[in-house]
N, C-alpha and C positions, 0 to 999 in steps of 0.2 A: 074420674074426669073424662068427659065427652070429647070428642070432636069441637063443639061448639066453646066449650073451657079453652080449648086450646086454640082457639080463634079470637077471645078476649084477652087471652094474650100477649096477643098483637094487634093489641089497639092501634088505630091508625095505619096498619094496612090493610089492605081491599082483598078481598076473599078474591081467589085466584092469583093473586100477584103472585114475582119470585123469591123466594126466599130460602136463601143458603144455610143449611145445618151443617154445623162442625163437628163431623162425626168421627169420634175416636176410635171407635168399635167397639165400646161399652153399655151396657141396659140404659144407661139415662141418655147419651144422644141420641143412640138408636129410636130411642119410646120416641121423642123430639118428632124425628122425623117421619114416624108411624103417624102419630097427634096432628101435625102439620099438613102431610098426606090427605087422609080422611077429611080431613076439614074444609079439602078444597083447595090448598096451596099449590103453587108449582113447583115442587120439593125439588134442591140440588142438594145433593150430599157430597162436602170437601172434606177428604183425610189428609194430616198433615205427616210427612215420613220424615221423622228426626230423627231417624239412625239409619247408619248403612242397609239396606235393606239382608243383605244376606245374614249379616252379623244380627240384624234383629230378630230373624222369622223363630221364633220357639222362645223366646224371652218369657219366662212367666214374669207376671206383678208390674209389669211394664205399657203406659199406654204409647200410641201411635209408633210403637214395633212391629215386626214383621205379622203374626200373629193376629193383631187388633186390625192391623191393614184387612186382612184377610176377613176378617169377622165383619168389618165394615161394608166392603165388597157385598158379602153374603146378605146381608141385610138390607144395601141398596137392590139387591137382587129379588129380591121375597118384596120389597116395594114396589117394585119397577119404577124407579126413579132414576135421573142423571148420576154422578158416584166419579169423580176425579180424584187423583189421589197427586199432593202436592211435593216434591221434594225440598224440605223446608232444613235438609240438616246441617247445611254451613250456617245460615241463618242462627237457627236454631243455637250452633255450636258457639257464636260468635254472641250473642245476644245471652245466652243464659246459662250456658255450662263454661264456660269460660270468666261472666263473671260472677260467677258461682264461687268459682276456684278462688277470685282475686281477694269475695268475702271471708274466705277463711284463711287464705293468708294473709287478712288484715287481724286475724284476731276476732271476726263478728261471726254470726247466725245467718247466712244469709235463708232466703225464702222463694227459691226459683218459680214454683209457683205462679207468683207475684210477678216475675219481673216475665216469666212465657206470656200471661194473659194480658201483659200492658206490650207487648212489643211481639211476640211472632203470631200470635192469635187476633188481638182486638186492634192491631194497627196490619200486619202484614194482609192476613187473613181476609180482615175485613175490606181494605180496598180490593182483593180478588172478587169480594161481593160485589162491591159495585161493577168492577169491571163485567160482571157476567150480568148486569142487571139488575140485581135484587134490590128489591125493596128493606129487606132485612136480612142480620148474621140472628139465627139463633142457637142457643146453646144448650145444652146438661147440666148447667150451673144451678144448683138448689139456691137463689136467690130471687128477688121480685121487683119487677119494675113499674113501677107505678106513676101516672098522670101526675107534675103538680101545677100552681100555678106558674113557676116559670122553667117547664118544661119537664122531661124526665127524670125523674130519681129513683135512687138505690135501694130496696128495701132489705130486708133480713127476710131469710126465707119460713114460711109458716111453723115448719120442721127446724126447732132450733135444733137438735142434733143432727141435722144434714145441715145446716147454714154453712153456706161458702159465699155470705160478702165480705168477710174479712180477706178473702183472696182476691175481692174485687175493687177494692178501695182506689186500686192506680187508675181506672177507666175514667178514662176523661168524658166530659158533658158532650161534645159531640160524637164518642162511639157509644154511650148511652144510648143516646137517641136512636142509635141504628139497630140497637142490640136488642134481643128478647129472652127472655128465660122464662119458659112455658113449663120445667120444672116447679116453681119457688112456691105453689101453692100445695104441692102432695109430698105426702112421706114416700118413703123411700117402697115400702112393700106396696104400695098402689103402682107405684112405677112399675117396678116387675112384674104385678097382676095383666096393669095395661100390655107391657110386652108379651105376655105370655097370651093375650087377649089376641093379639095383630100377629101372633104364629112366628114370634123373633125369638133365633133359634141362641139369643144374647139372653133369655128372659133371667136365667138362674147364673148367668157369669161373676165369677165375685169381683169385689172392689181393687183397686191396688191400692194397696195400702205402702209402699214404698215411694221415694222421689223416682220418679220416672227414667230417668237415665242411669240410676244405684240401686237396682230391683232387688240386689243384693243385700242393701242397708250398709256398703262400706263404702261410707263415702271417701273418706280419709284416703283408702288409697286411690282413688280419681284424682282428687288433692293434688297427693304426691309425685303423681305422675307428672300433672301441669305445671303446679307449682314446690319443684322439690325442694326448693329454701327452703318452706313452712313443715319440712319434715325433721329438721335440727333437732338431735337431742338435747335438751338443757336439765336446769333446776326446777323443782317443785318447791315453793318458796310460800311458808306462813307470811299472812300480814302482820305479824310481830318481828319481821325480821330473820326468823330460822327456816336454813334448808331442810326441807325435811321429805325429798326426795328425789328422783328421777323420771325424766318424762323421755317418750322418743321421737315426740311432735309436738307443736301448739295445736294443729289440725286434729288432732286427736281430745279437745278438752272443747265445751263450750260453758259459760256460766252458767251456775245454778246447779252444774253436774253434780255427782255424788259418787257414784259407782264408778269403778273402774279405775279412781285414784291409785291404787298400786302403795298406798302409805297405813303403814301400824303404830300401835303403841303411840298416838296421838291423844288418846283422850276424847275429848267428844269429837262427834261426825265432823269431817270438814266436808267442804264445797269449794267448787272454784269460782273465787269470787275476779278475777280477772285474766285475760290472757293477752301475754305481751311477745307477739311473735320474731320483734325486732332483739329484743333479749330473749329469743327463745326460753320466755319463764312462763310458768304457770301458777299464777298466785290463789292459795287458798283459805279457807278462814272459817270460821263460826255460820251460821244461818243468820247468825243477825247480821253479819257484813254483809249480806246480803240486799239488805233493804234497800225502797228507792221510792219516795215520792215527789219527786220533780224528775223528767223525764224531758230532754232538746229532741225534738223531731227536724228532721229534713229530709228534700225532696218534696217537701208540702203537696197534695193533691187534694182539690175544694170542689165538692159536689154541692154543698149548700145554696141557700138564694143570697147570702151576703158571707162573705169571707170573711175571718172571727177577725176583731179588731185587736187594739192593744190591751184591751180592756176582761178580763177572763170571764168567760163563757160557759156557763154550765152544763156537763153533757155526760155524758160513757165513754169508755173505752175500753177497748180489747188488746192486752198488749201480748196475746198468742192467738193463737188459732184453737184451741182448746179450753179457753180460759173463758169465762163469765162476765159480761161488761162490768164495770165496776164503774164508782161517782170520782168524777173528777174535775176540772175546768182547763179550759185551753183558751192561750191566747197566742197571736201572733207577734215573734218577734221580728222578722224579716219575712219580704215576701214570700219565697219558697220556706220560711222553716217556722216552728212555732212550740213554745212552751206546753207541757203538759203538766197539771200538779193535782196530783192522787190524794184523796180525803182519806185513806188509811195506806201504809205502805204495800208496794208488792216486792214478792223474793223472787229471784234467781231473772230476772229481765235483763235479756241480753242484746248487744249493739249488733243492730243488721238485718233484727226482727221490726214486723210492721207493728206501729200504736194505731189502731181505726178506731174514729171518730164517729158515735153515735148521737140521735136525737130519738130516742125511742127507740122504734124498729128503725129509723132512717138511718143511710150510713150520709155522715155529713163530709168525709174527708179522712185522711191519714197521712202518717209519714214513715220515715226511716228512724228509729228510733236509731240516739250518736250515743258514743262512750261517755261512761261517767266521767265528770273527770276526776271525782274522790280516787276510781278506778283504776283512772289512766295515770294519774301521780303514783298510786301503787305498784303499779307493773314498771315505770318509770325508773322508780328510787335504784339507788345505789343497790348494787347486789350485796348480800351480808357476808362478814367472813366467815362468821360460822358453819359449822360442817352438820351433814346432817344429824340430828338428835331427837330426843324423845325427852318427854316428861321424866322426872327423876320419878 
């Protein structure tokens, strides 16, 4: 990818204009702002600082901690570019690690992700662009945005194993439009060829692969700290009705689990097919309790040119981040919220995770995927009187 690739773009702006990269301190904004650079732009580079800074600086597997700050810096440096760094962490705390916390003390999946790049990134972030003038926010997002006839849309990025529009689904039609991702047409090892091209000393940095603020991978006890209800010990409860064990959190279990049950002498594999944090129970069952082809979204967000009707709509869906579109239809049943019904069933789908709405490569929309409520009547019921047991 040239100089020039990386000026188409940004279709629709003018070679020179300014244009803000949100730079993490990672190989893909950094290249961003390399690409952008060369090309002619008037490059600003903003890092956003969601963590204390002292408590962040050495954080591995962690973005926009102390560390990436610093890498950031260095790479605005080697550019000789603009390079602000924002204090974004009450925001930040307030907006996604907090209701991070409230998802799991509801019982769901939440997807922070999701809820940083619809609100401290593509809404905070992005009017600091404008405020500084820019023409455009670009980003590191392996995603593609493409001309249509009524105006910008979301594409899936060329690299379906780097595709991050299922993380992009909340971006509304007007931060679209502001938005660029000069990523979405290269795989990942052309990226680091490029950085390592423009002398960016990020070219070989690896990925984080943990939630940003849980570098650790323990979420649970972040949880517990915030929300210490959601650490109750209770029942581990068959959908038959039998105790058949002990849990020392709901926070601790999401659907579709398997591992880490703590239950024997059950006979086949169980999963947790619900979690009921108000009864601190954790209901578990067979893989087929699992199943789900009808699926309530809310929070509705419509990138589409017409908003699905009442009428079911034929399309894809992704109802992880990892998972494969699969055939389905959507329709709308209230404004913000809308039906989803799956042509074969899927297992272990859980409430708090996003459904993205596909037309091809286009992403047309998504939602919050709600509790079953087969689910929610389980975790509901009457607690059993029986004591924990096992098969005879």
């Amino acid at each position: 990818m040239a100089a020039g690739d990386a000026a188409a773009s940004l279709a629709g702006v003018d070679r020179g204009a300014r244009v803000v990269v949100a730079m993490s301190g990672g190989v893909d904004s950094s290249t961003v702002a390399a690409l952008l650079k060369s090309a002619g732009y008037d490059v600003v580079g903003v890092t956003l600082q969601l963590y204390d800074h002292g408590a962040a600086v050495g954080r591995k597997g962690a973005c926009c901690a102390g560390q990436d700050i610093h890498d950031a810096r260095n790479v605005a440096d080697t550019l000789k570019i603009p390079h602000y760094v924002l204090d974004y962490e009450s925001r930040f705390r307030d907006a996604v690690i907090e209701d991070f916390a409230d998802g799991y003390a509801r019982g769901e999946t939440p997807i922070p992700c999701i809820q940083c790049n619809r609100t401290v990134k593509f809404r905070d972030l992005l009017a600091v662009a404008r405020d500084l003038g820019a023409a455009a926010l670009a980003t590191g997002h392996y995603a593609r945005r493409l001309g249509g006839a009524a105006g910008a849309e979301l594409h899936r990025a060329v690299d379906a194993q780097r595709d991050q529009s299922y993380f992009l689904f909340a971006t509304t039609q007007a931060q679209l439009d502001f938005l660029r991702f000069p990523l979405g047409g290269l795989p990942k090892d052309a990226t680091r060829a490029l950085a390592a091209r423009h002398g960016l000393a990020v070219a070989d940095k690896p990925d984080s692969q943990d939630i940003c603020f849980v570098p650790s991978g323990g979420y649970a006890r972040l949880v517990e700290r915030l929300r210490p209800e959601a650490a109750r010990p209770g029942d581990i409860v068959h959908v038959d009705g039998r105790v058949v064990g002990r849990h020392e959190g709901t926070i601790n279990y999401t659907v579709g689990q398997r591992r880490g049950l703590g239950i024997g002498g059950t006979g086949d594999p169980l999963y947790v097919v619900a979690v009921d944090p108000v009864g601190a129970r954790v209901v578990v069952g067979p893989r087929s309790a699992l199943a789900r082809d009808t699926l309530a979204l809310a929070g509705l967000n419509w990138l589409g040119d017409e908003t699905p009707a009442t009428a079911p709509r034929r399309v894809a869906v992704k109802i992880r981040s990892t998972a494969a579109p699969v055939a389905a239809s959507v329709a709308l049943t209230a404004p913000d919220r809308a039906e989803i019904r799956l042509d074969a069933p899927e297992f272990g789908v859980a409430a708090g995770q996003a459904c993205v709405v596909y037309d091809g490569e286009r992403v047309l929309g998504g939602g919050w995927i709600q509790r079953e409520p087969a689910a929610a009547a389980i975790a509901a019921a009457p607690r059993a009187a029986s004591t924990i047991s096992s098969p005879a």
